[in-house]
N, C-alpha and C positions, 0 to 999 in steps of 0.2 A: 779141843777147840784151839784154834790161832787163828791168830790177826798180824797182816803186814799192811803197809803201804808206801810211798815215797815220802810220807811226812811224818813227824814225831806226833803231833797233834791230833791226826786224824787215827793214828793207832790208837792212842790211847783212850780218847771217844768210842769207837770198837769195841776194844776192850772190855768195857764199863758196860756197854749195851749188851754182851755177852753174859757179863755176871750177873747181869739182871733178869738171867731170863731168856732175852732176845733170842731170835733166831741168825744164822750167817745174813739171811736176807736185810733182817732189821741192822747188823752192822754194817753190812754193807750201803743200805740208808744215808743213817747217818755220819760212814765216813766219807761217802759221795760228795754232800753236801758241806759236810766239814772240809775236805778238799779243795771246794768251790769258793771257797773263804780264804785257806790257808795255802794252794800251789793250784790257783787260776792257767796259768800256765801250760798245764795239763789235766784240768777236771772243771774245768770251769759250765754253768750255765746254759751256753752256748754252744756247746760240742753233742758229740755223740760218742755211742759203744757198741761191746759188747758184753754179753754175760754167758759163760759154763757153769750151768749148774749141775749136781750130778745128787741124783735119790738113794742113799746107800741101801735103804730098804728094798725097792724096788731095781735095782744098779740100773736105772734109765739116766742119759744123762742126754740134755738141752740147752742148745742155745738162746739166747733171747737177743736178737740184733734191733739195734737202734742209734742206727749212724747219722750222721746232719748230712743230709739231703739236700742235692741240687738243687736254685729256684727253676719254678716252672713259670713264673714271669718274673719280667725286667722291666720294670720302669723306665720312662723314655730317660732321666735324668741319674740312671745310674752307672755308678763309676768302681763301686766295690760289689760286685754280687756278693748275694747272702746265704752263706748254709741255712736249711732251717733244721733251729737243734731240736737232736733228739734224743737227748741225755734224760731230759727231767721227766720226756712220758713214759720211756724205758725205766726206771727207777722207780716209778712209780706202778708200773704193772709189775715189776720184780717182788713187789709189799704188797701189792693186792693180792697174788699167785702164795708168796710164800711168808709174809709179814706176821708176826702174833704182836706186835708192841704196838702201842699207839702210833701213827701218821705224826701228828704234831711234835709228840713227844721224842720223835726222832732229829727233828730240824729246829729243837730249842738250843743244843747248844751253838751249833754253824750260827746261828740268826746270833744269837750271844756275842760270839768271835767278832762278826760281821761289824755290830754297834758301838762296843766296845773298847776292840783291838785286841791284836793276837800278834806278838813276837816272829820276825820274820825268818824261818829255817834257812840254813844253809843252801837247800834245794833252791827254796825260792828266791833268793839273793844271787843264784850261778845265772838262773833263767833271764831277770831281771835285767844284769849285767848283759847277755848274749843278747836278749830282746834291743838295748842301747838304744840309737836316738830315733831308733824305728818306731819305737812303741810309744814315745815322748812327744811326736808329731799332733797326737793326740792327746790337747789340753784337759779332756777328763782323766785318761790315762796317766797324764803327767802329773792332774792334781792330788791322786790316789797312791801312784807309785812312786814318788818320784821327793826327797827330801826338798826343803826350802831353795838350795842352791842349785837344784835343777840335778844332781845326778841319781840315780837310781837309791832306791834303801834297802842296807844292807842286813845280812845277817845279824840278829838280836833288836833290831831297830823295829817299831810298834806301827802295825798297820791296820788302817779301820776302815770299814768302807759303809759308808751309812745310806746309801742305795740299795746295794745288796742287800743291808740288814732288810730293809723296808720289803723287796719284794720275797725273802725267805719268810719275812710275817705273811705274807699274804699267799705265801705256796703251802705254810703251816696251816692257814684257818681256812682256806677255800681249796687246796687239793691241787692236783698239778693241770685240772682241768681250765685254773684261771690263765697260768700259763700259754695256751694255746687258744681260747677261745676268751679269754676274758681281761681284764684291766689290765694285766701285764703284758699280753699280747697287745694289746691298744698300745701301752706305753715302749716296746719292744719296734714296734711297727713305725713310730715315729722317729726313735733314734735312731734307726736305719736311715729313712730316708734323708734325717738332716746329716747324717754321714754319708751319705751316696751308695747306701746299700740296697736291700731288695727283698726285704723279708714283706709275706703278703698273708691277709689274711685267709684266702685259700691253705697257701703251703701250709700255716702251721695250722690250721683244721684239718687239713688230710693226713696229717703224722700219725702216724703208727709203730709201733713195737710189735715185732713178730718174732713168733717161735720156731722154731726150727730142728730137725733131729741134727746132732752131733756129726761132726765128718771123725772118721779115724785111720787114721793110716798106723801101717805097720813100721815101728822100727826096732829092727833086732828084734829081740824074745817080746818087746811092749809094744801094745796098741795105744799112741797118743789119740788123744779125743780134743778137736778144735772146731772152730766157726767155719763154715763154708764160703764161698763168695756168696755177697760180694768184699767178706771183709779180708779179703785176701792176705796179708801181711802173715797174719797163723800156718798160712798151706806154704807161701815160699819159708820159711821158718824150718817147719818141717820136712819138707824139700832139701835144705841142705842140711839138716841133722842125720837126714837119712840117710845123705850122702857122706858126708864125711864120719858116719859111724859103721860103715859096708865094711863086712873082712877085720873089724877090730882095728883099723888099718889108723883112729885119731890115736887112740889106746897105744898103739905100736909107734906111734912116731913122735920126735923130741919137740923140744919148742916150736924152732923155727920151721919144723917141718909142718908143725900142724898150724903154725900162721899163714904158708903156703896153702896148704889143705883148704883151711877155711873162705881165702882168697878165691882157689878156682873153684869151690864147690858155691859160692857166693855168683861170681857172675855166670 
């Protein structure tokens, strides 16, 4: 068993739901959502994915895509359209499909962090800083991320966000179903619109998470296994792996040859 991710926090959440038992699904769970607490930035709510999962018993391996999807209406009065995410119903058919641990008891510690507070990583302090007066524009965002004197909080400094905690309570006791068709969606749908966005309750009642067989392509002696379109970014990946690993020719070449390498096999 292993557990990585881009945050100390959410490994070690993992972790912990491993030694108990859990399944990769159930960590995967809840370091989703511990994510979504601790490096918003990259895992947040609001977004989307995907997931490779592979059955070593059975060697089948699947995708499960659930990306944030384009609105299919606009309000006359909008200025930012809206993905509608699809992080939280993908995550949640990942623990229906492969989950042994309790649903709640996966999104107690995130909601924990959320209420709390939770020590800001390195990661999320680079982001923070890169995000700058962009993301400050926005007085909630500013009230959330942003220290007393107005500039970003940095690494080791205590973040809480007591919104999020509230609706992790209410994804905990009523499922990811309220999300999309219930209170949150209600409360989701309004703060779009008083932002100029476009979330509608159509889009998030048509959201779905779908499965998919695995693409693989050949490189060298290995078959890699990734998502197919429309999550594209996996196929151009392997695309220029494939390329720049032809004839052993990365193997054979020195640095700067292979920063060259990666450059033309890149555009």
């Amino acid at each position: 068993q292993g557990i990585a991710s881009d945050e100390p926090q959410a490994t070690l959440i993992g972790r912990d739901v491993l030694a108990a038992g859990g399944s990769a699904a159930d960590a995967a769970v809840a370091m989703y959502f511990t994510l979504a607490v601790t490096l918003p930035s990259t895992a947040s709510l609001g977004g989307g994915g995907v997931c490779l999962i592979h059955e070593s018993v059975s060697t089948r391996t699947q995708i499960l895509q659930f990306p944030a999807t384009a609105p299919t209406i606009l309000p006359p009065n909008t200025t930012r359209p809206s993905a509608t995410p699809g992080a939280v119903r993908g995550i949640s058919e990942l623990h229906r499909r492969y989950g042994r641990a309790n649903w709640g008891n996966l999104l107690k510690p995130a909601e924990h962090l959320a209420r709390y507070g939770v020590r800001v990583s390195r990661a999320l302090a680079m982001d923070l800083k890169l995000a700058g007066k962009a993301l400050f524009t926005d007085s909630n965002a500013r009230f959330v991320f942003a220290r007393t004197d107005g500039t970003p909080l940095d690494e080791g400094d205590t973040l809480k966000q007591f919104d999020l905690a509230s609706v992790l309570t209410k994804l905990r006791r009523y499922g990811a179903g309220d999300f999309y068709a219930g209170r949150i969606s209600a409360a989701l749908i309004r703060g779009a619109e008083l932002s100029g966005g476009s979330l509608s309750h159509v889009d998030l009642g048509n959201n779905r998470a779908i499965w998919v067989n695995a693409l693989g392509i050949d490189v060298g002696s290995f078959t890699v296994l990734t998502s197919p379109p429309p999550t594209a970014g996996a196929i151009t990946a392997m695309q220029i792996w494939s390329m720049i690993s032809d004839g052993d020719r990365y193997l054979d070449s020195d640095d700067i040859q292979r920063q060259h390498l990666f450059a033309e096999a890149s555009m």
